[in-house]
SEZAPA-996009 format. One record per residue (C-alpha): residue number from 1; y, x, z; chain. Coordinates in nm, 2 decimals, m for minus. Layout:
NODE   num       py       px       pz   cadena
NODE   NUM        Y        X        Z        A
...
This chain:
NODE   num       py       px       pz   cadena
NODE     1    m1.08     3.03     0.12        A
NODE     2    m1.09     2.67     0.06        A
NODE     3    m0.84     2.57     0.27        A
NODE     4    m0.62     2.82     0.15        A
NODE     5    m0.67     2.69    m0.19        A
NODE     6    m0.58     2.34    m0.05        A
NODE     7    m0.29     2.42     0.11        A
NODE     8    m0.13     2.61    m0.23        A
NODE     9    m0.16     2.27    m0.37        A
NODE    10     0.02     2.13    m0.13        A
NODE    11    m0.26     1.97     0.13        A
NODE    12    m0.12     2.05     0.44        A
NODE    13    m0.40     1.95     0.69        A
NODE    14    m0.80     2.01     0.61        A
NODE    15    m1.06     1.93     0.82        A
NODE    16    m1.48     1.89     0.77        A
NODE    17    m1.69     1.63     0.89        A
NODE    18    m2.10     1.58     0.82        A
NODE    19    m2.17     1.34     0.57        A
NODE    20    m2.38     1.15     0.81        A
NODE    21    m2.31     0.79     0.78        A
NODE    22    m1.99     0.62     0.94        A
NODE    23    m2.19     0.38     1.12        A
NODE    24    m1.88     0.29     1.34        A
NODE    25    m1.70     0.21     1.02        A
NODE    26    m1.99     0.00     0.84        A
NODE    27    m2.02    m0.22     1.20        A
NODE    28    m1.60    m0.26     1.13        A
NODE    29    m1.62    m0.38     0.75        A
NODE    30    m1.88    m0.58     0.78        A
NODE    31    m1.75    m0.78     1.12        A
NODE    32    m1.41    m0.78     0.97        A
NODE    33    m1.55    m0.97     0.63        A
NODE    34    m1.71    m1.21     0.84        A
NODE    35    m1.42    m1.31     1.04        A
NODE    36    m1.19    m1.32     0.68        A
NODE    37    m0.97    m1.07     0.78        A
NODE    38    m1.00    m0.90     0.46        A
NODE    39    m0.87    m1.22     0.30        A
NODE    40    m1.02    m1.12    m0.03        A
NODE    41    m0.95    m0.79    m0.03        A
NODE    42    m1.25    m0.57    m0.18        A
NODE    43    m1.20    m0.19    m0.21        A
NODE    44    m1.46    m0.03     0.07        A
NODE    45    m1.50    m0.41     0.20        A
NODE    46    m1.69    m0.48    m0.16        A
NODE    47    m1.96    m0.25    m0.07        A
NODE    48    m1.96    m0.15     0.30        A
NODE    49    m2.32     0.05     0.30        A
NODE    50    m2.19     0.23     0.01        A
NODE    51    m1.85     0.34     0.13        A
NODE    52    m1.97     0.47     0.45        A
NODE    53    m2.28     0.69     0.35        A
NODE    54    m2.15     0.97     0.16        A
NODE    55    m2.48     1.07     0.06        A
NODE    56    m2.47     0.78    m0.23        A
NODE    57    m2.18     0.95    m0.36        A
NODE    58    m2.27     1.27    m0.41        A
NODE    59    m2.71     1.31    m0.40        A
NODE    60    m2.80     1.55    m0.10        A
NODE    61    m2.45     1.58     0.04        A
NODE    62    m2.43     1.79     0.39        A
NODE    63    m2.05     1.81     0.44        A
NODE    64    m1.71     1.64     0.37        A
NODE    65    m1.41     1.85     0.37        A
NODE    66    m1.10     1.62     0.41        A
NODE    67    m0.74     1.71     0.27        A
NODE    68    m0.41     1.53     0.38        A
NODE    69    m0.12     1.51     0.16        A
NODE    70     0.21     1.38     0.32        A
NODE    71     0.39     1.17     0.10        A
NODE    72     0.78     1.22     0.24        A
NODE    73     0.95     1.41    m0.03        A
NODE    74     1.20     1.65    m0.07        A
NODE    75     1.40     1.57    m0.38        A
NODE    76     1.68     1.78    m0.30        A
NODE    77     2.04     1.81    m0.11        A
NODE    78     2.03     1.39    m0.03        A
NODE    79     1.63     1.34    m0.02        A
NODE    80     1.55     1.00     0.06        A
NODE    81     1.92     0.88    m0.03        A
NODE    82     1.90     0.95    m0.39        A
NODE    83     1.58     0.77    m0.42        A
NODE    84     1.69     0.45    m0.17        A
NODE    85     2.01     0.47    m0.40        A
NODE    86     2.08     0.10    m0.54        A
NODE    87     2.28     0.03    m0.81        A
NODE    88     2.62    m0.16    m0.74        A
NODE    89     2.57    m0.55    m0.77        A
NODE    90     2.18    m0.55    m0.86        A
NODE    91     1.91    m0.74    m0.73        A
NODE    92     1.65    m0.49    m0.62        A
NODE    93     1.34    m0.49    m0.49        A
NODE    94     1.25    m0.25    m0.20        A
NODE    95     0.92    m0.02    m0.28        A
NODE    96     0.72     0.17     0.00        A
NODE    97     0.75     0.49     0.00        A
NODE    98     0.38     0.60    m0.07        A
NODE    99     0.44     0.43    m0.45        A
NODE   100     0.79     0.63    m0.45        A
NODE   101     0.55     0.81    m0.71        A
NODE   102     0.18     0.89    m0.76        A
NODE   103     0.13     1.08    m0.48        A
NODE   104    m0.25     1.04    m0.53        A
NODE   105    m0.21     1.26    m0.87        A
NODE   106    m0.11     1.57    m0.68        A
NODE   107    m0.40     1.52    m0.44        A
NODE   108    m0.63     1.50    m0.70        A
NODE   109    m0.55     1.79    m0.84        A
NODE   110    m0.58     1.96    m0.53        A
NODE   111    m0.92     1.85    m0.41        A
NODE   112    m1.06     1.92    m0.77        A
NODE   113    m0.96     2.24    m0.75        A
NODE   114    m1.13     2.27    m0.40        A
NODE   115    m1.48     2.10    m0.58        A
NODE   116    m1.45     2.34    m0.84        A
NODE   117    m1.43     2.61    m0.62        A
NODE   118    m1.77     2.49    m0.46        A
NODE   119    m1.93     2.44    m0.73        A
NODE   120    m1.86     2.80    m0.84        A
NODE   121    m2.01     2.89    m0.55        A
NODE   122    m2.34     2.72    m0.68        A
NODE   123    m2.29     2.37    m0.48        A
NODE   124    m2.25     2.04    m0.58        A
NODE   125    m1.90     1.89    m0.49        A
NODE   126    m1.66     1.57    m0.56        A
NODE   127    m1.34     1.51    m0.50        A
NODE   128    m1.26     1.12    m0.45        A
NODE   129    m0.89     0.99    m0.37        A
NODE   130    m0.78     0.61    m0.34        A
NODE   131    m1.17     0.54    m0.41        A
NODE   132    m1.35     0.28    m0.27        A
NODE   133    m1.62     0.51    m0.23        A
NODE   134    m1.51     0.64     0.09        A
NODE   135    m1.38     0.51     0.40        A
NODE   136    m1.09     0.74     0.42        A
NODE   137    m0.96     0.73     0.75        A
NODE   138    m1.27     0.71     0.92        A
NODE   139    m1.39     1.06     0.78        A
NODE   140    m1.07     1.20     0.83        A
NODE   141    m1.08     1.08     1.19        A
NODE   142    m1.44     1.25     1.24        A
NODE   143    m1.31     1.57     1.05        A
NODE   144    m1.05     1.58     1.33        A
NODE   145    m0.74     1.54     1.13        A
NODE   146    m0.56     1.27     1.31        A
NODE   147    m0.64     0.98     1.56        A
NODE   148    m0.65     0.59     1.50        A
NODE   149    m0.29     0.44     1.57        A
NODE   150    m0.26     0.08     1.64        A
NODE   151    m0.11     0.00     1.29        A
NODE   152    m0.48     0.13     1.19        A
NODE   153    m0.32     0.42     1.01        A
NODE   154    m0.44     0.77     1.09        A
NODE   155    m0.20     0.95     1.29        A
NODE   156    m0.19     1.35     1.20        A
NODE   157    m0.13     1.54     1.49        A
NODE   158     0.24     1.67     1.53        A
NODE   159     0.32     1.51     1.20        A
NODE   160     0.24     1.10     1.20        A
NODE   161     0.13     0.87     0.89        A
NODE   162     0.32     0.97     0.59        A
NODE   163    m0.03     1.11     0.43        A
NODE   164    m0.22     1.04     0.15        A
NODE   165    m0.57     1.13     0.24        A
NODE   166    m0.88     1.26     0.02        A
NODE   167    m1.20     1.42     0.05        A
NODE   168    m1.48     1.64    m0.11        A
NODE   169    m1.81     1.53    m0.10        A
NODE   170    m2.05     1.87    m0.13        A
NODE   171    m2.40     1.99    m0.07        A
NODE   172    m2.27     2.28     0.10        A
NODE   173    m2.33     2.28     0.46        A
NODE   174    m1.96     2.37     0.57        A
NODE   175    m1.87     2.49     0.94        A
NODE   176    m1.76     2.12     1.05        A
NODE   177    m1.46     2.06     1.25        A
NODE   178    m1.50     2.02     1.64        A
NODE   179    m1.16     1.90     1.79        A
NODE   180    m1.11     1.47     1.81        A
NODE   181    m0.76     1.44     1.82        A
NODE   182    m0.69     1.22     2.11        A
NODE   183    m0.56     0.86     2.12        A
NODE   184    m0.12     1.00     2.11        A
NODE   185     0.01     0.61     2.09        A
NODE   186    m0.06     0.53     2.52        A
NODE   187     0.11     0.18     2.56        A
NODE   188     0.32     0.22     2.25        A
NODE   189     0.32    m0.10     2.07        A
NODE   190     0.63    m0.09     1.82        A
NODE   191     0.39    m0.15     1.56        A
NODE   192     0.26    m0.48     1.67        A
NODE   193     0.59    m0.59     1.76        A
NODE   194     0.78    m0.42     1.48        A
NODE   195     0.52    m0.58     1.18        A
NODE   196     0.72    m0.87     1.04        A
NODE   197     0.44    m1.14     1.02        A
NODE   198     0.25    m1.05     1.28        A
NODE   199    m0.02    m0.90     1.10        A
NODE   200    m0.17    m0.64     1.36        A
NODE   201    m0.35    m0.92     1.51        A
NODE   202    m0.51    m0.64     1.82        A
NODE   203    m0.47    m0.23     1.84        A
NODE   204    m0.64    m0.11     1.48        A
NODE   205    m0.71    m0.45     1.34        A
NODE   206    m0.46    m0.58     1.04        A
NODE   207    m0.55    m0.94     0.92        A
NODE   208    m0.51    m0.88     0.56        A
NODE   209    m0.42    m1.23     0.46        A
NODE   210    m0.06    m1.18     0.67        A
NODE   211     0.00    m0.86     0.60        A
NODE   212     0.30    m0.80     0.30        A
NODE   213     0.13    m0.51     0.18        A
NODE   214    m0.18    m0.67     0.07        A
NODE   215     0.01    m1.03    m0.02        A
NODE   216     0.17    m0.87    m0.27        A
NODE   217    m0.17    m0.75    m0.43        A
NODE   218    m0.30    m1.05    m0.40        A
NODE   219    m0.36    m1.31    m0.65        A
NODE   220    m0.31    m1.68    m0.65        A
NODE   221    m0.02    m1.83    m0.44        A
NODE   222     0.16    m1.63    m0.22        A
NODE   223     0.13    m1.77     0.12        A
NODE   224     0.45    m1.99     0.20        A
NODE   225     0.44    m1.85     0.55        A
NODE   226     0.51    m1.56     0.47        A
NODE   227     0.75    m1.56     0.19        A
NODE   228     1.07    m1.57     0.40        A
NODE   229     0.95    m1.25     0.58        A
NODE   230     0.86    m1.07     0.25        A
NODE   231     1.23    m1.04     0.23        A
NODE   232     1.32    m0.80    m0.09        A
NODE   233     0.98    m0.63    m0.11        A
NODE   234     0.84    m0.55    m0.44        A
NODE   235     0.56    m0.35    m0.38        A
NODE   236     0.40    m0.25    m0.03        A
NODE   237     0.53    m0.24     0.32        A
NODE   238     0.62     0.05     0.58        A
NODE   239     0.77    m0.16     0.85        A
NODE   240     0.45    m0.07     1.09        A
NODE   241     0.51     0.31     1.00        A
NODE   242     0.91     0.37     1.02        A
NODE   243     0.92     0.22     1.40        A
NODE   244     0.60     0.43     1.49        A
NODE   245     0.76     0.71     1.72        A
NODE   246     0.53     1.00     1.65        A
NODE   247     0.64     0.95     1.23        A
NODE   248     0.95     0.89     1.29        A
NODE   249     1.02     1.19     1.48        A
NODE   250     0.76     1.41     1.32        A
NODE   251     0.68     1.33     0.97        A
NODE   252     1.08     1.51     0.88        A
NODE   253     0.85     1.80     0.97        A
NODE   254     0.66     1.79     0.63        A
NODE   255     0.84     1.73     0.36        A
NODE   256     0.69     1.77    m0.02        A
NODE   257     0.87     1.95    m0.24        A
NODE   258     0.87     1.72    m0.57        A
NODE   259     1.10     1.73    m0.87        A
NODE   260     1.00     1.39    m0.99        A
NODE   261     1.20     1.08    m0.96        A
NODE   262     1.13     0.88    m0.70        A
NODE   263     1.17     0.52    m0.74        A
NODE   264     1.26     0.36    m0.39        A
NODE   265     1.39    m0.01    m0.57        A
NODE   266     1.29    m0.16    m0.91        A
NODE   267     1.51    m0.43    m1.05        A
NODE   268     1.39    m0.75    m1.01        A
NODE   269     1.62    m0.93    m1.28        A
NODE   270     1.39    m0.69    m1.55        A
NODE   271     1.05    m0.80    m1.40        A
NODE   272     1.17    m1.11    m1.49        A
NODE   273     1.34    m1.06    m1.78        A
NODE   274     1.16    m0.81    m1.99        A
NODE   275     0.82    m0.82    m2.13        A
NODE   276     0.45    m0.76    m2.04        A
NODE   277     0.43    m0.42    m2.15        A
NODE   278     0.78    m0.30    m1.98        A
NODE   279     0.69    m0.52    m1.67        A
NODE   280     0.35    m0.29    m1.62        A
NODE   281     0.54     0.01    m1.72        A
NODE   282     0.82    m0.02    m1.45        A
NODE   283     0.48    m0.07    m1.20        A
NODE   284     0.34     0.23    m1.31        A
NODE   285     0.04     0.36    m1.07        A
NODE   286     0.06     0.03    m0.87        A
NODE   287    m0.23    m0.17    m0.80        A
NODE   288    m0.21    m0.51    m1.04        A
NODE   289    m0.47    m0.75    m1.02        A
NODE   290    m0.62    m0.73    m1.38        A
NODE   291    m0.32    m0.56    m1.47        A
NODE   292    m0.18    m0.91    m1.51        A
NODE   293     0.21    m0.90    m1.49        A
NODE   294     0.21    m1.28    m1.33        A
NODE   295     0.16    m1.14    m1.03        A
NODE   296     0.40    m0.90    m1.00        A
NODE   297     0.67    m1.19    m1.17        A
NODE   298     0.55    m1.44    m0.88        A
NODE   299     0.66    m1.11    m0.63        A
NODE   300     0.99    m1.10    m0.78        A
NODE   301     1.07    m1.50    m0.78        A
NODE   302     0.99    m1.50    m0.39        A
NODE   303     1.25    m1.20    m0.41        A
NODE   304     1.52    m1.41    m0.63        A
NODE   305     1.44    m1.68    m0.37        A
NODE   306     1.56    m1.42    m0.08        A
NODE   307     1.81    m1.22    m0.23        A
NODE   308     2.01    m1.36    m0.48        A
NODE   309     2.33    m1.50    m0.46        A
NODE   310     2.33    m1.89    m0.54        A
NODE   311     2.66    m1.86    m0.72        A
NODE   312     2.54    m1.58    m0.92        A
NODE   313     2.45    m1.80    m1.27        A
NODE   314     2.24    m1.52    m1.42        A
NODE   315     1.99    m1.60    m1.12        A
NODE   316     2.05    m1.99    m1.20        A
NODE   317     1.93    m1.91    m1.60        A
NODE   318     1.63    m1.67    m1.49        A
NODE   319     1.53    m1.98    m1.27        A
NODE   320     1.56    m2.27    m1.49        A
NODE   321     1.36    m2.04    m1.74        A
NODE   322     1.07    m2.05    m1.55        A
NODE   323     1.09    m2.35    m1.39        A
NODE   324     0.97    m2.49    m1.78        A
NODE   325     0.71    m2.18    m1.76        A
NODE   326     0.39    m2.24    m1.88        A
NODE   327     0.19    m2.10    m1.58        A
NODE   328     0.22    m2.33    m1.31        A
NODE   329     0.18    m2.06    m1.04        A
NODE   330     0.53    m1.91    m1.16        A
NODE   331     0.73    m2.26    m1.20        A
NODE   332     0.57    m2.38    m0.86        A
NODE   333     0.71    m2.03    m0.69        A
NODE   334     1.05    m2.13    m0.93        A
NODE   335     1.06    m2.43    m0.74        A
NODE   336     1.07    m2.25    m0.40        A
NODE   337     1.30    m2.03    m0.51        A
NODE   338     1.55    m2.29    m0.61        A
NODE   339     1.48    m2.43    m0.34        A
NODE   340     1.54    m2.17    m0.14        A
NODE   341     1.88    m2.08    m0.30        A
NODE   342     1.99    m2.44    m0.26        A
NODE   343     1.97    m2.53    m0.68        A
NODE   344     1.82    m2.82    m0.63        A
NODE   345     1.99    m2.99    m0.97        A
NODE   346     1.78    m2.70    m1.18        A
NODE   347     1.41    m2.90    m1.00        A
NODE   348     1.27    m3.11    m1.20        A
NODE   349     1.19    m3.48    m1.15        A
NODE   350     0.81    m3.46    m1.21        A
NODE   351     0.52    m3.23    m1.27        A
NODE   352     0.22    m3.28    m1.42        A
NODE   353     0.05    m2.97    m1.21        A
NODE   354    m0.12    m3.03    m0.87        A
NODE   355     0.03    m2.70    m0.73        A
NODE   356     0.37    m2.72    m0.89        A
NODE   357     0.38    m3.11    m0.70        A
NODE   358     0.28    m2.95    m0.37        A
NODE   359     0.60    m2.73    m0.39        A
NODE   360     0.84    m2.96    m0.51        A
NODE   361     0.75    m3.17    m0.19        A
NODE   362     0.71    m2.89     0.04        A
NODE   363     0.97    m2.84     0.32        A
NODE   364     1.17    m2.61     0.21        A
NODE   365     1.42    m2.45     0.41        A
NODE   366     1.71    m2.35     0.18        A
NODE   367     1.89    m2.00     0.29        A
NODE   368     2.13    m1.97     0.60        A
């Protein structure tokens, strides 16, 4: 019954593990942290014993039933194209496709209505999603929905990693899942090889601090070894996923139905153009540091830097704009991106900032 009520909200894969503590995941946070390779990140790295004992989030919990949501959607006749369409002569910035929209929304609802189902039955239950009170991937590993690939995604079976992944934490002792799906990559390694900064540093292990997904997240300065590679990304990264062989060939499988629009680009001229509150607004659901739109105007000046044309004079304005900025981290990423784009009459002389000076000497390499 609860699966059925899953899968008529559009969870396509359930599975239940024991809310026994993810020991093998606690051991993994907490040697990861150690060695930096969160590189600031918190989510379940700010509280490791918390995110892997599902007991603290719900009080007596026995079983976690786990719900997988892909996230490839079917918008109609042209899919994907409609959604990757770019309009003529813009400067866009790519999106990946799991903030297309907020698939998370629709697995909510799902999983709540799962809980509530529970706790009609007289149990206790919650439904968390994109909380960094579970380990996600781990319990849906141990409630035998997918195995580990080497991008450190879960892999469904027969369907790959285009999933948004949930649980429900409950009291009620639920007949757990007994299949392990098996290791499918063998001596695959497109992942590794395909990541554009090198970021899946072994099989399973991503070194947050060079991975595009998480540098866009990040605060402060974006890394200037990395900001070639970033390319026209806006917002995440699905390099690691779209040369993965089991999603590519599988994930057409499951497609979503979905009415809403799915934005595949932004315009990066707007992010840096219009103001706070219509630069959060085009971000919608995405994960802002402090919901500061800085950040996301520092993402979109290493963009300019990549993808405009030098000639263009609209990009020349936007640039000598914020090269007399205020905040020193966007003139200093200004300066790269003039740089970059060969404007070097728009740099100024002098500035009085530490960071700014550090980027007006900085080697530079203008675009080929």
């Amino acid at each position: 019954m609860l699966q059925d009520i899953a899968a008529g909200c559009g969870i396509t894969h359930v599975g239940v593990a024991s809310a026994q503590v993810m020991q093998r995941a606690r051991d993994e946070l907490f040697r990861r942290r150690q060695a930096g390779l969160h590189s600031g990140m918190q989510f379940t790295y700010r509280n490791p014993v918390r995110s892997t004992d599902p007991t603290l989030a719900v009080a007596g919990a026995r079983s976690v039933l786990v719900g997988a949501m892909p996230y490839l959607l079917d918008g109609g006749a042209d899919g994907d194209h409609d959604a990757r369409r770019q309009p003529q002569g813009a400067l866009v910035g790519r999106v990946a496709r799991y903030a297309w929209i907020d698939h998370y929304k629709a697995l909510r609802l799902g999983l709540r209505a799962v809980a509530g189902q529970l706790r009609r039955d007289g149990w206790r239950a919650v439904a968390f999603a994109d909380d960094n009170s579970m380990v996600d991937r781990e319990i849906a590993y141990r409630a035998g929905i997918g195995w580990f690939g080497k991008n450190a995604n879960l892999l469904v079976a027969g369907a790959g990693s285009f999933f948004v992944l949930g649980s429900v934490v409950t009291t009620a002792p639920l007949p757990e899942s007994t299949q392990v799906v098996p290791d499918g990559c063998g001596t695959c390694r497109r992942c590794l090889d395909g990541c554009p900064t090198g970021a899946i540093i072994e099989p399973g292990v991503v070194d947050a601090g060079r991975c595009l997904s998480w540098l866009l997240q990040k605060p402060g300065v974006f890394d200037t070894r990395f900001r070639e590679a970033l390319g026209d990304r806006i917002y995440g990264c699905d390099d690691c996923q779209e040369v993965c062989p089991p999603t590519v060939r599988l994930g057409e499988r499951l497609r979503r139905p979905s009415t809403e629009p799915q934005r595949a680009v932004v315009d990066v001229v707007q992010l840096l153009t219009g103001s706070d509150e219509e630069v959060m607004a085009t971000c919608g659901e995405w994960y802002v540091t402090d919901r500061d739109p800085r950040w996301v105007r520092r993402n979109a000046l290493v963009v300019l830097g990549n993808r405009a044309d030098p000639a263009d004079p609209l990009a020349a304005s936007i640039l000598a704009l914020y090269l007399a900025h205020h905040d020193p981290i966007l003139r200093g990423h200004a300066v790269w991106a003039a740089r970059r784009l060969g404007l070097h009459a728009l740099l100024p002389v002098d500035d009085p900032d530490p960071l700014v000076q550090a980027e007006l000497t900085a080697n530079t390499a203008p675009r080929p």
